[in-house]
N, C-alpha and C positions, 0 to 999 in steps of 0.2 A: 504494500500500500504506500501510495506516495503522497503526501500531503503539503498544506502552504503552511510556515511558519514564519513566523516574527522575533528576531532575535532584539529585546530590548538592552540596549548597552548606551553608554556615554564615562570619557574617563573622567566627569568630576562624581563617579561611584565611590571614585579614590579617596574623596574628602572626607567620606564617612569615617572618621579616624582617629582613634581615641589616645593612643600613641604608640610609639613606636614597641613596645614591649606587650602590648597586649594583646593577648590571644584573639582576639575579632581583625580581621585582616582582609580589607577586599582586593587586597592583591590577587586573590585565587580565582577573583571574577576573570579580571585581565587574562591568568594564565591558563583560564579553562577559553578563552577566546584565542587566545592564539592556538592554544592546541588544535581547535577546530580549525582555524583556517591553514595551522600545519598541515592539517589533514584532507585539508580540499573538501572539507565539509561545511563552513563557513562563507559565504560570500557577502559585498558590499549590498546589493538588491534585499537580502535577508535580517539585516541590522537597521531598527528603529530606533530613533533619537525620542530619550524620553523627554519628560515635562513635568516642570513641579506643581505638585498636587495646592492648591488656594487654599489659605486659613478654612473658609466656608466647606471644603473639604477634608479637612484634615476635624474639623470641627463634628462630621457626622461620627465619630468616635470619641474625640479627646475633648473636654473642657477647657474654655478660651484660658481659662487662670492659667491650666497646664501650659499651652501655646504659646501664652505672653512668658512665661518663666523659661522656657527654653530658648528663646528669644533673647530676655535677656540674658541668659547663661553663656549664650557664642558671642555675644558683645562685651561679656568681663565686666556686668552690673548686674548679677545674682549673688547674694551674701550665699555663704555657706550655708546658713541654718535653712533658707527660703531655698535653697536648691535643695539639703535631705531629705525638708519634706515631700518633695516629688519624684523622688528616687535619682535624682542630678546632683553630680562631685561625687559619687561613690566610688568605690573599688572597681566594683564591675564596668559602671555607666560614667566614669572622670565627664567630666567638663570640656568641650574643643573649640576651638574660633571658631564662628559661624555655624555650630552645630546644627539650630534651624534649618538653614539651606541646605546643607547636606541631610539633612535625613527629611526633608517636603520633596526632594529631588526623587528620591528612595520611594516614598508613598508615590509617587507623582509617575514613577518607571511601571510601578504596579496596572493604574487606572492606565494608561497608557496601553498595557498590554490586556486588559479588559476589554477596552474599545478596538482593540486590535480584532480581535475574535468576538467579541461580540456586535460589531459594526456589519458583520461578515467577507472580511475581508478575508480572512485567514483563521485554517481551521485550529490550529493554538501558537499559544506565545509563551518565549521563556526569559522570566525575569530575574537573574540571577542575582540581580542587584536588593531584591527582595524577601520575605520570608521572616522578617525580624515580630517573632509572634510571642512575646513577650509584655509586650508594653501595656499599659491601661491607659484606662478613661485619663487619669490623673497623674500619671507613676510610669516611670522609667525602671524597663528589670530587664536584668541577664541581657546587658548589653547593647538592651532595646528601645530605643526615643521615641518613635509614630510605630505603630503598626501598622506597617501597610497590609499585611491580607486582613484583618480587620474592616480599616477604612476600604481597600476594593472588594471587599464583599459587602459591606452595605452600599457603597456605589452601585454595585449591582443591581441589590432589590430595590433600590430609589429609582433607578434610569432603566433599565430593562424590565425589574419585575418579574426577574427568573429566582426557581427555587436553586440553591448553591450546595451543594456537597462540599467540604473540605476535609482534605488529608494530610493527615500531616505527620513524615515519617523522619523527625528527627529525633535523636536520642532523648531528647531532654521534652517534656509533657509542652503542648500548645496550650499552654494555660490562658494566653490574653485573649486569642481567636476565639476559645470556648466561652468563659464568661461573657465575653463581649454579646454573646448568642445564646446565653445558658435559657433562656424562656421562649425563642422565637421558632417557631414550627416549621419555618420557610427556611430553615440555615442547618443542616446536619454536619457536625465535624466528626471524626474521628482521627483519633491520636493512638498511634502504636510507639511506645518509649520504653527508655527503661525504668522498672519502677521505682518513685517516688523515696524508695527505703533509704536509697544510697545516692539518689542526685537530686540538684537543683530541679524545679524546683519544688518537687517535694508533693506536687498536687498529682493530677489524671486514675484517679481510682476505680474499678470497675463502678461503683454503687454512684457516681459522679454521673447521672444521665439524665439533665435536663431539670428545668423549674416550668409549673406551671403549664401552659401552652406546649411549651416546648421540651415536655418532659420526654423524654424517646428518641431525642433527637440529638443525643450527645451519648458517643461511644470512646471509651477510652480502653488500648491492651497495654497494661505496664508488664511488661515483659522483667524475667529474671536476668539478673548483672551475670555476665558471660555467656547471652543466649548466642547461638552459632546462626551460620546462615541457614540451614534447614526447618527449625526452629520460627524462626525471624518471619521466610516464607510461606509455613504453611498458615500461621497465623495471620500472615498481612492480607496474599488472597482467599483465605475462607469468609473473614471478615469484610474485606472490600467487597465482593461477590453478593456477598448477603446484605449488606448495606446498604449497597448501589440500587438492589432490586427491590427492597424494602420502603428504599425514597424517594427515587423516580426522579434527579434531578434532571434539572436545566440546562445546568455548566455544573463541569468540574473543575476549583481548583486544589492544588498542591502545593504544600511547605517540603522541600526537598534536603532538607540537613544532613551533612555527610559525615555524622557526627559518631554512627553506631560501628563505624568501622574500628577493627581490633588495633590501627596504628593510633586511633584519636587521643590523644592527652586528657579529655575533659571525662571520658564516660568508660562504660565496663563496659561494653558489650562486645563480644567477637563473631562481629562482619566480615564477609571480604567483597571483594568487586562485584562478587555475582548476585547481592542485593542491588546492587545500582545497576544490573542490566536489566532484573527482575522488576523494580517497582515502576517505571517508568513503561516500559512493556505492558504493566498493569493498568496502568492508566490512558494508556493508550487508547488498548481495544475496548475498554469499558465505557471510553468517551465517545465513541464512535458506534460502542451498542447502545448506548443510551442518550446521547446528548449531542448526537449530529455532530462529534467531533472537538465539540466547544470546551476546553483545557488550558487554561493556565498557569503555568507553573513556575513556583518563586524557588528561591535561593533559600537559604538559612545557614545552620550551623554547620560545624565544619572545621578544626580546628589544624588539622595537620595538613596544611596547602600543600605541599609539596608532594608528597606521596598518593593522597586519596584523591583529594574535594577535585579538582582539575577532570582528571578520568571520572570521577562520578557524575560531576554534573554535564560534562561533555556527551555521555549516552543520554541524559535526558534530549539531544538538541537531537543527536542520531538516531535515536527511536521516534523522536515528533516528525522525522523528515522521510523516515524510511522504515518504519516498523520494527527494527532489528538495531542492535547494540552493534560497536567497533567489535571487533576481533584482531587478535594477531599485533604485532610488532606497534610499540610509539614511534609517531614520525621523528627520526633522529636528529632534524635539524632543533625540533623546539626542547630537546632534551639536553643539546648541544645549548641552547639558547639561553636555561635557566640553572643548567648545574652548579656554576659557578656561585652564584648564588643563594643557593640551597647548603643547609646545612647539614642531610642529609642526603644517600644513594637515591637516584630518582628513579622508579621502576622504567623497564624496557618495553613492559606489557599491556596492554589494557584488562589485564585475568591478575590475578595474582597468583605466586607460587604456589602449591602443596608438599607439605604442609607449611600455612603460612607463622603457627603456632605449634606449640606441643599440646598435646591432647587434652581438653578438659576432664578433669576427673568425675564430675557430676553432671556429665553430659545428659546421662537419663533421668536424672530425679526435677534438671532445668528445665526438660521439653516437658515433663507430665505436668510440672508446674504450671506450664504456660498452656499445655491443654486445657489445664480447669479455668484460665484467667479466658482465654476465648468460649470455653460454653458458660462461665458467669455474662461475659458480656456480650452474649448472643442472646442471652434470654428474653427481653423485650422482644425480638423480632419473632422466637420460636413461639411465645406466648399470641402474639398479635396471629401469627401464620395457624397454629392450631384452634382456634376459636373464629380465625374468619368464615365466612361462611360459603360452603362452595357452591358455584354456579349448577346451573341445569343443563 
């Protein structure tokens, strides 16, 4: 299957930049872009210049107080105290020039690639620059200022009026996209993470499923710290499979964090490549059995640029264009191009070796684990599917 995609990029992504020692680094957007055009998979026709998203938009989510305080936090007239209460100057979330603009820019690549595919130009768009599904109404967390899948998913149900499916398969719980929609009937997310026990931040529990209206409409798998890829997969399409057909959306989109892989610094979980050829592949075909195609897919976590996030997020652009993942050797030149620069060996492959680990030891008692975490958090839909009523 060959499809139209929309590659949203611009290098002031770079801005987004908290300093030079901290683990958030959109350098990896850049070298998952060059990689592609390494690869003769990338051209100028395929790359959309984004746009930053208007207070009045950024506002269908966050609180003006929020807005005016990140504002002045990039101009170097927010006190200390008035930035922790909004989660601004922290550890995770430091303080940077201009921080506003760079991250309205961030929200503004998102909508951008919403209109992309929703205008019908193009059957999906990938916003790498995107995904930071952290933030609140009021509060900056885990690295996150605006959230844009937030803010372009209610761009959505304001301007189009379509029901939105999100997914969101990064290590760490999509805690801001969910609240943000914890009551709303019209917004189904699902989060597969690692669980809450042992990482940030600490939320996405099976029993987590909806307020109200929108009780049923919020699916969380905190998976076990060292799940493998076998693991990881059967849980991601049994749950998406049954999700999807349960909600019948409109569009799909995707938070894409290249976080759960076993090189990541920040999380336990041991992934290797052949999730990133898998998930993307998954959302594929399901956009296209259910939603005419309509798919957009943000960025996020992702910690170890060098080895992982590059190849991973590059099969997402090579499965939106051609239905299948790279295979086989990395183009020599861009490996040629960033070694030097890298502080570690950069793979040669788009796979990863075997074994890329030594064996887990409770490899069995992990997966039966994570089998009771996917029939807990199937049960909404087994219960709805057993008591509907069948036809004649």
């Amino acid at each position: 299957m060959t499809c139209k995609a929309a590659f949203i990029f611009a290098d002031e992504f770079m801005n987004y930049r908290f300093r030079d020692d901290h683990p958030f680094n959109q350098q990896r957007v850049r070298m998952t872009k060059e990689l592609l055009e390494a690869e003769n998979a990338l051209h100028t026709d395929s790359i959309m210049a984004p746009r930053a998203a208007t207070d009045d938009e950024l506002l269908l989510v966050h609180s003006r107080k929020y807005v005016e305080a990140v504002k002045k936090a990039g101009q170097g007239l927010l006190k200390e105290d008035e930035g922790l209460e909004f989660g601004i100057g922290t550890e995770d979330t430091p303080i940077f020039e201009n921080m506003h603009e760079a991250s309205s820019l961030l929200v503004g690549s998102t909508l951008t690639a919403i209109d992309a595919v929703l205008e019908g130009n193009y059957d999906h768009a990938l916003n790498l620059g995107g995904g930071l599904h952290h933030g609140f109404e009021r509060k900056a967390s885990g690295f996150c200022i605006y959230n844009d899948g937030a803010v372009g998913i209610k761009y959505i149900r304001e301007k189009y009026d379509y029901k939105v499916l999100y997914v969101d398969t990064d290590a760490h719980h999509g805690d801001g996209v969910q609240w943000a929609f914890y009551d709303d009937p019209n917004v189904c997310t699902f989060s597969i993470h690692e669980t809450g026990r042992y990482l940030f931040p600490g939320t996405g529990n099976v029993n987590e499923r909806g307020l109200k209206e929108g009780y049923g409409y919020s699916f969380n798998l905190p998976i076990d710290a060292f799940t493998e890829d076998e693991s990881f997969l059967e849980l991601y399409e049994s749950a998406f499979r049954k999700i999807v057909e349960f909600f019948k959306p409109d569009v799909i989109v995707t938070q894409n964090g290249a976080d759960a892989h076993y090189f990541d610094p920040l999380t336990h979980l041991c992934s290797t490549m052949k999730i990133y050829e898998e998930i993307p592949r998954l959302a594929h075909e399901l956009s296209h059995e259910f939603c005419e195609g309509r798919w957009i897919a943000l960025g996020g976590g992702g910690y170890d640029i060098w080895r992982v996030v590059p190849r991973a997020w590059a099969q997402i652009w090579q499965v939106m264009n051609t239905g299948k993942p790279f295979e086989g050797k990395l183009p020599p030149n861009w490996i040629d191009d960033w070694s030097s620069a890298s502080p570690v060996e950069l793979p040669s492959t788009w796979s990863d070796p075997e074994p890329l680990y030594k064996p887990i030891p409770r490899k069995a008692e992990i997966t039966e684990k994570n089998k009771k975490v996917l029939e807990k958090a199937m049960q909404f839909i087994d219960n709805q599917n057993k008591y509907k009523p069948q036809s004649m």
